[in-house]
C-alpha positions in Angstrom: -11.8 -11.9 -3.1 -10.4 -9.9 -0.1 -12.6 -7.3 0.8 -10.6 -4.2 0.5 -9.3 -1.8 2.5 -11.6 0.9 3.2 -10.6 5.0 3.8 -12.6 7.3 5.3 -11.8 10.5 4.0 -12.4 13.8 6.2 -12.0 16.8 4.2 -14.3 19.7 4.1 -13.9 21.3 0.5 -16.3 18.9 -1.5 -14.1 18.8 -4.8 -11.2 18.0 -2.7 -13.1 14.8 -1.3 -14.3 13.6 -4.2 -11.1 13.9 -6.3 -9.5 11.9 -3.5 -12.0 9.2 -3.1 -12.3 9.0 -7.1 -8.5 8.3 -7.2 -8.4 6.0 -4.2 -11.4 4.3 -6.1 -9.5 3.9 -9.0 -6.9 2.2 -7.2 -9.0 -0.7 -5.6 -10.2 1.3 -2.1 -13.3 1.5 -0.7 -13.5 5.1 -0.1 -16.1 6.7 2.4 -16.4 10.5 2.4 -17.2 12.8 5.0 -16.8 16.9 5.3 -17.2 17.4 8.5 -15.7 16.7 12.0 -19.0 15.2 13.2 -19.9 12.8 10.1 -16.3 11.4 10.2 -16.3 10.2 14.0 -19.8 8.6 13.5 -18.8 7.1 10.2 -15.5 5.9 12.5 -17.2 4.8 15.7 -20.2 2.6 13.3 -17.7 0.9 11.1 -14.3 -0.9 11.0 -11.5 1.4 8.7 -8.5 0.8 7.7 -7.1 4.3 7.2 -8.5 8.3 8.4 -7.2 10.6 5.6 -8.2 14.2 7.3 -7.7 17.6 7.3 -5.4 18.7 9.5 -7.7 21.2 11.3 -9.9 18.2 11.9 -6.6 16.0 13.7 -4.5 18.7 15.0 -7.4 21.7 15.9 -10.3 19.6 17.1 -8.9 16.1 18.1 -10.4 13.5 15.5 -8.3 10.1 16.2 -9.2 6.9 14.5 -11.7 5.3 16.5 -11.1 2.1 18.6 -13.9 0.1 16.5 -11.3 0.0 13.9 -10.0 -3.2 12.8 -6.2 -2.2 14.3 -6.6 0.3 17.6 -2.8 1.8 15.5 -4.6 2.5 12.9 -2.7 5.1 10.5 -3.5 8.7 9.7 -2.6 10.8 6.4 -3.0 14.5 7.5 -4.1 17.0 4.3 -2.9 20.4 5.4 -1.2 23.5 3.7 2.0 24.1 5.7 5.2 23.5 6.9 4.0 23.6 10.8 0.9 21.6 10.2 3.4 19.1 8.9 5.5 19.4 12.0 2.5 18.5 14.1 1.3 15.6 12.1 5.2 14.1 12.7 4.7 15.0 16.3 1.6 12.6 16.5 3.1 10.2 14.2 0.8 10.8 11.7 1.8 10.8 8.0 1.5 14.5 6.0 0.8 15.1 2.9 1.0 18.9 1.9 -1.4 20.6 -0.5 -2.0 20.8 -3.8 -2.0 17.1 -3.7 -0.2 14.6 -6.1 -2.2 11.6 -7.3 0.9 9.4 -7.1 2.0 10.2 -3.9 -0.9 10.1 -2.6 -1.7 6.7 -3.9 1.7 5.7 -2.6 1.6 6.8 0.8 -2.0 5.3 1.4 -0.9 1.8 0.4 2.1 1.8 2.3 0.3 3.2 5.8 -2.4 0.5 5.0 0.2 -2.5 4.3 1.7 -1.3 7.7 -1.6 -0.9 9.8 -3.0 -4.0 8.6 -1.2 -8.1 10.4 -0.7 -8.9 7.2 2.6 -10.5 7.0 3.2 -13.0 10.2 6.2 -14.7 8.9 9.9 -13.4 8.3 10.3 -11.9 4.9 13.3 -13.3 3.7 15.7 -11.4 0.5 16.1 -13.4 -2.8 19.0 -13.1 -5.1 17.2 -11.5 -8.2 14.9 -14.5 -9.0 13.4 -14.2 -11.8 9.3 -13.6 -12.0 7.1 -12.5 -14.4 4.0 -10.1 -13.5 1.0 -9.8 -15.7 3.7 -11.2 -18.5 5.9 -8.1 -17.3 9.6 -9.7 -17.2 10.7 -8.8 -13.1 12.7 -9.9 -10.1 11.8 -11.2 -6.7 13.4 -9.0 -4.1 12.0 -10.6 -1.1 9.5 -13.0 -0.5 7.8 -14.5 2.9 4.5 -16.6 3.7 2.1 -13.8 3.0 3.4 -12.0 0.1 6.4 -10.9 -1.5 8.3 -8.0 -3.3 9.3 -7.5 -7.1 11.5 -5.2 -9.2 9.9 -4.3 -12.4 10.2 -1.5 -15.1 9.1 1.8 -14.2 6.1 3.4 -16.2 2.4 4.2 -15.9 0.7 1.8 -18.0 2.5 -1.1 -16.2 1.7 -0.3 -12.6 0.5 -4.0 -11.4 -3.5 -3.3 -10.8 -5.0 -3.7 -7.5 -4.9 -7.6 -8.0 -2.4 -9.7 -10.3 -0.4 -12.6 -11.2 3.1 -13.7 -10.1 4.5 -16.6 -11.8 8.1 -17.8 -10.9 9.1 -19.7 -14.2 11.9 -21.5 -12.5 10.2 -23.6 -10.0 7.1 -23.7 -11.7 4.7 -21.5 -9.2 2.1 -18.7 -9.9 0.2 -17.0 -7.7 -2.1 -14.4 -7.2 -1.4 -11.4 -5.2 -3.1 -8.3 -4.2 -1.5 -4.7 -4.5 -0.6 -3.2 -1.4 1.6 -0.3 -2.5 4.2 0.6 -5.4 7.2 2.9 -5.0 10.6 3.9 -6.9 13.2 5.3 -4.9 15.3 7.9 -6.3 17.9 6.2 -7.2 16.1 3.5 -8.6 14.0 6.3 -10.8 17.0 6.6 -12.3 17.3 2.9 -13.6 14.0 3.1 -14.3 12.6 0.3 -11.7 10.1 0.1 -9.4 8.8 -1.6 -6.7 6.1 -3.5 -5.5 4.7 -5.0 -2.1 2.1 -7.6 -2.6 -0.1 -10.1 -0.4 -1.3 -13.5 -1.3 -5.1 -14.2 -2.3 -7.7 -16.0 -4.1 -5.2 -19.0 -3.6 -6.1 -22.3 -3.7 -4.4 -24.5 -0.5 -2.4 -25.9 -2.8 -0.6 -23.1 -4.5 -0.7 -21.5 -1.0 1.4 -24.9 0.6 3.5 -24.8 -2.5 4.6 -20.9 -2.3 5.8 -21.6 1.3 7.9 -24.1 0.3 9.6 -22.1 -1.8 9.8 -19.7 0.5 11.1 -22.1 3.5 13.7 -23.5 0.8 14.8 -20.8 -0.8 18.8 -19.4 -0.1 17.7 -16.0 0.9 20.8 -14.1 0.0 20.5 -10.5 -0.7 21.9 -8.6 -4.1 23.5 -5.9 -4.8 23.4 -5.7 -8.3 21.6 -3.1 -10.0 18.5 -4.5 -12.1 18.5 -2.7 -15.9 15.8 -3.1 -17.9 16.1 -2.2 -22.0 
């Protein structure tokens, strides 16, 4: 199994840090708390991280910056803070903010995402399908892109069928399933409103031969992008 991607989490009110490290928890993160300025850069500068989620006196007032033991030296930042300039700054530093009181979801969302972008996961070109159907978990859903390393899928929208941290993608047409790990799910707004979701994925726990036989479908496959809207009943 992949090891997975560990958060240290800066945040001085206690709750605060344990809500958010019980949800990131939940979620398939290895979460490391620390409430102060001083705990968090030795936590940082004595192991590799994937992700700083701080407060945003800690980043913008006193200077904490992921540390350069970290397994990316870009590795991203999600600034906590409680207003409209403290979001201005984090933008400024190109660090992601997240305004207070804080939303599970988003939360959840954002981390995966800055994680699936700090971390050389995907090496190969990612390549649009043209609504290929897949099934997840036995959850009827679309391809939407695919490459090497992972892939993308359409599915319905709803709590109880967010894919969990690792899961099954079988492609009933050529005959492929694989396993993938979670790296984040999102609906834009639009698609909210057809009641889809989306999905980003990486391959894991694959044996070679599953692994050779994804990228041939992936090296054959037409590529052409849809534009249809998915509905699901």
């Amino acid at each position: 199994m992949a090891d997975p991607p560990r958060i240290v989490i800066a945040l001085p009110d206690f709750t605060e840090c344990t809500t958010v490290s019980d949800w990131l928890l939940t979620e398939g993160f290895e979460p490391v708390r620390r409430s102060s300025l001083k705990a968090a850069s030795e936590e940082m500068n004595a192991r590799a991280f994937d992700l700083l989620i701080a407060d945003g006196t800690f980043v913008l007032r006193d200077g904490l910056r992921a540390g350069s033991r970290a397994r990316n030296p870009l590795t991203p930042i999600v600034v906590i803070g409680d207003s409209v300039a403290t979001g201005s700054d984090a933008a400024r530093r190109r660090a992601m903010y997240l305004g207070r009181p804080l939303d599970r979801a988003l939360l959840v969302c954002s981390v995966s995402m800055a994680v699936l972008d700090g971390r050389p996961i995907r090496r190969s070109e990612r390549k649009p399908v043209n609504r290929f159907n897949a099934v997840v978990n036995g959850i009827p859903s679309y391809l939407v892109d695919v490459s090497n390393e992972g892939l993308r899928v359409e599915m319905p929208e709803g709590r109880r069928l967010v894919p969990p941290p690792y899961f099954n993608v079988r492609v009933p047409l050529i005959g492929i399933a694989v396993v993938v790990q979670r790296m984040w799910v999102r609906s834009w707004p639009g698609e909210r409103a057809a009641g889809i979701m989306r999905c980003g994925a990486a391959l894991t726990q694959n044996k070679k031969a599953t692994e050779q036989a994804w990228r041939t479908f992936v090296d054959t496959i037409a590529g052409e992008p849809s534009s249809a809207v998915l509905q699901f009943g």
